[in-house]
N, C-alpha and C positions, 0 to 999 in steps of 0.2 A: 632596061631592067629585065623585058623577056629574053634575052640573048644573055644575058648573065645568070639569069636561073638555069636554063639550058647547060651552059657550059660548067657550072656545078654541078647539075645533077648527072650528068653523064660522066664526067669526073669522079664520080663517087658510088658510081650505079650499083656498082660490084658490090662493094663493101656494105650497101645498106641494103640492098636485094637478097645477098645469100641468106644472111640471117632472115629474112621476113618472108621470103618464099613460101613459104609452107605455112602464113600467116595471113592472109585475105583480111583479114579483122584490121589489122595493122596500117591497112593502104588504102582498105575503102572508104572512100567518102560520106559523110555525115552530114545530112545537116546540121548548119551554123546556127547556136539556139543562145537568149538568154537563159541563162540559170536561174538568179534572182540580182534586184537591184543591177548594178554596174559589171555582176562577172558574168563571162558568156564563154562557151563551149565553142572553138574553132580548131578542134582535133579531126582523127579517123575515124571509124566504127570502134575501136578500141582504145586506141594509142590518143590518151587525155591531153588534150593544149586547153591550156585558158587564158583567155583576155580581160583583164582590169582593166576601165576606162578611169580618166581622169579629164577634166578640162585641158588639163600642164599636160597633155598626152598620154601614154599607154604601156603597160606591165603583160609581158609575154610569160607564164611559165610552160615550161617543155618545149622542145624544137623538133622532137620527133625524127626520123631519119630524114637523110639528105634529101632524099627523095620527098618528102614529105613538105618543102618547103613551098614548093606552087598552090597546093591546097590550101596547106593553112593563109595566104596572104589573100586568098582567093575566099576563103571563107571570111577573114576576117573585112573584105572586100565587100563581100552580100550582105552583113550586119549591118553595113552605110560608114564605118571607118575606113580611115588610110591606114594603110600599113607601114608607110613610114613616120606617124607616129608613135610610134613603139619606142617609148626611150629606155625603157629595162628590161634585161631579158634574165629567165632564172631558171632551174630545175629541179625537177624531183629529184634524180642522183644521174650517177656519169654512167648509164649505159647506152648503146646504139640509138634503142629505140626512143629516145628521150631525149638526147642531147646531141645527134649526130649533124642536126639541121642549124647547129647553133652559130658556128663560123659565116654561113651563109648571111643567116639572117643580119647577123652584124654588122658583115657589110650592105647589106641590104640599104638598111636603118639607123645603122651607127646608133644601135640600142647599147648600155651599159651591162655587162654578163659581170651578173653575183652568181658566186657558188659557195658554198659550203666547203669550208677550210681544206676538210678530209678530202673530197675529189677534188681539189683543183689538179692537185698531181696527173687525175687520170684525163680529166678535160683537156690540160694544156699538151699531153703526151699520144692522144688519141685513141687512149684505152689501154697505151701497150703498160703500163705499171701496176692496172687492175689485178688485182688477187686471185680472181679466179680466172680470166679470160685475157689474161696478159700476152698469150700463150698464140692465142686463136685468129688469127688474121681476119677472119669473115664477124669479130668485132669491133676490128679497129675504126677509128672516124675521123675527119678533118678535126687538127687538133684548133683549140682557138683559147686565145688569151683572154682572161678571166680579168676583169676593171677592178673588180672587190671582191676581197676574199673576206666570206662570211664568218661569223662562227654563233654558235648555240646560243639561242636571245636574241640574236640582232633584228634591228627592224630595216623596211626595206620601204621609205615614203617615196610616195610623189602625190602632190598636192593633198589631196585630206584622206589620203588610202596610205594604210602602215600595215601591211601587213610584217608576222613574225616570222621567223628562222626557227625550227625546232630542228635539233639534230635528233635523227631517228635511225642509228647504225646499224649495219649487220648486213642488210640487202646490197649495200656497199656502204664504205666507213665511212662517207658523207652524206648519207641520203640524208635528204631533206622533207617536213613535213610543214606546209605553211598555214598558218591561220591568218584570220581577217575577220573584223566585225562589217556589218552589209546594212546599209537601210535600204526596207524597203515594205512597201507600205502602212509606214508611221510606226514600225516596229524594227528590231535592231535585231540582225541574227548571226552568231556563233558561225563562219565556215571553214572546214577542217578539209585540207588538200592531202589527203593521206599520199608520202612517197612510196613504199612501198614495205611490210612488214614479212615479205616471203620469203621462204628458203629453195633459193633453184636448184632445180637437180645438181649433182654433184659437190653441192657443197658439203666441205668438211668442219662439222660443228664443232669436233672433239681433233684435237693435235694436231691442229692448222697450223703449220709453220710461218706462211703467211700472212696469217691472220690469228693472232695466237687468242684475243680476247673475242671472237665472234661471238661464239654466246652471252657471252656475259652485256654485249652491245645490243642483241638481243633481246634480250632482257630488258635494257635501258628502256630499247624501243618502248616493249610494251607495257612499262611503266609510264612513259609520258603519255601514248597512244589512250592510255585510262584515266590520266589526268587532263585531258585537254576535255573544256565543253564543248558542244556540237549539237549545231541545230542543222546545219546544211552539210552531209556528208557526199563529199567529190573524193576522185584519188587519181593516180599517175594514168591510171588505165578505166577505160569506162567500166569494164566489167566488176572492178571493185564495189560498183555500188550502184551498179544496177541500172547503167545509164540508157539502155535502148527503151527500157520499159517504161523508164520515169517520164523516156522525151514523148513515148507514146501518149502520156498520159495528160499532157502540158494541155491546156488550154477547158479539160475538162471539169465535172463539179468538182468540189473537194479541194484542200488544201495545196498550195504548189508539191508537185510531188518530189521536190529534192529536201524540200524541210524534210530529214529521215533521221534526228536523232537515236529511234530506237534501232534501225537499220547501221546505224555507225557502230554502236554498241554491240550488235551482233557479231556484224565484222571483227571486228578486234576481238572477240573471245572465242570467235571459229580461227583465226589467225594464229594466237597464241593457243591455241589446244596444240594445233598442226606443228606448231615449231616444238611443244615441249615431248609431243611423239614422237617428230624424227631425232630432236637430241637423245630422249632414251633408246630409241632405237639405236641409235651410232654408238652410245656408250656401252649398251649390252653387247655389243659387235668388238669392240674396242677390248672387252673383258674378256675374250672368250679365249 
């Protein structure tokens, strides 16, 4: 299995290096934390993986670049789990830093890969049908065949863990936003995996040929993003919610510190300001 990771990740060095070079966040190592109850933290300093446990085995989301995949089994290692029980595997949406390690793990584990209807196109193709990055070689990635294609609502069980499917478009037309109810100590908590509600550089909000309804998907997002409750706010990337601070904060007086309802909430309305500025902005651009 070491000599198989190896010969993947050097296989793929290129393609998941260029883009993260200039990203340390991306590749450093983190400790391996619970969260709350059964989900646990086996990502980078940035780039968010989480582990659902089950008895029937284990729910992987994100796979993070190619390169990324000795950590994460190596974290998921230090927790006291096996890595080859991992029977499903899923993601936030079809970019590098997210889903490039996904082929790997597959065969790793012979995990089952759900994706959300919208990316499967870019999953199975290795990024090259992507909207805005179809284009860019240093995002393409080992493509990998997708077991179940999701769509908006579906649940995703193994043994007494269901977590749901939200479709949350625009960051790509499939991103994905999952919830799950958690026990944990004697009480039941609300957690919300946010995919991603960002607008990266360069995108075109106003007369995307490619993308003709982005905003208005958009939109969708953060409509649902304001409908879902949330008592445990996680998201594709630690930084969304604040994960270096919270993990500092584990073990001290005070509430666990990832119960952050009012901190989710912030998120999504600093989120959705940001999106409806750069739309007006591009529409005033547009007009002129």
């Amino acid at each position: 299995m070491a000599m198989l990771i190896r010969l993947f990740a050097l296989a793929f060095f290129l393609a998941g290096n260029l883009f993260a070079q200039t990203k340390p966040d991306w590749t450093d190592s983190f400790p391996p934390h619970r969260v709350i109850g059964n989900v646990y933290y086996v990502g980078s300093k940035d780039l968010a993986v989480f582990l659902i446990t089950t008895p029937q085995g284990h729910i992987l989301i994100n796979s993070n670049l190619t390169t990324s995949v000795p950590q994460i089994k190596k974290s998921v290692e230090d927790l006291g789990f096996r890595f080859s029980d991992i029977k499903i595997l899923l993601i936030s949406h079809a970019h590098i830093d997210h889903c490039a390690g996904s082929a790997l793990i597959k065969q790793l584990t012979g995990a089952k890969y759900m994706v959300m209807d919208a990316d499967v196109p870019e999953i199975e193709d290795g990024g090259r049908s992507d909207f805005q990055y179809g284009k860019s070689r240093d995002m393409f990635y080992p493509p990998a065949k997708v077991d179940r294609t999701l769509h908006d609502g579906d649940e995703v069980r193994l043994g007494d863990v269901a977590l749901v499917a939200h479709l949350t478009p625009g960051h790509t037309k499939g991103c994905t936003t999952w919830t799950l109810k958690v026990a944990d100590g004697g009480k039941t908590y609300n957690v919300v995996i946010v995919g991603s509600p960002n607008v990266n550089p360069g995108y075109k909000l106003v007369n995307n040929a490619a993308y003709p309804q982005i905003a208005q998907d958009y939109e969708r997002t953060f409509r649902v993003l304001n409908s879902l409750p949330c008592d445990v706010f996680l998201g594709a990337h630690g930084g969304y919610y604040g994960m270096t601070g919270k993990f500092a904060r584990i073990g001290k007086a005070g509430a666990n510190p990832f119960i952050d309802p009012q901190g989710y909430k912030s998120y999504v309305v600093d989120r959705e300001q940001a999106f409806y500025m750069e739309l007006k902005k591009q529409q005033t651009k547009g007009a002129m």
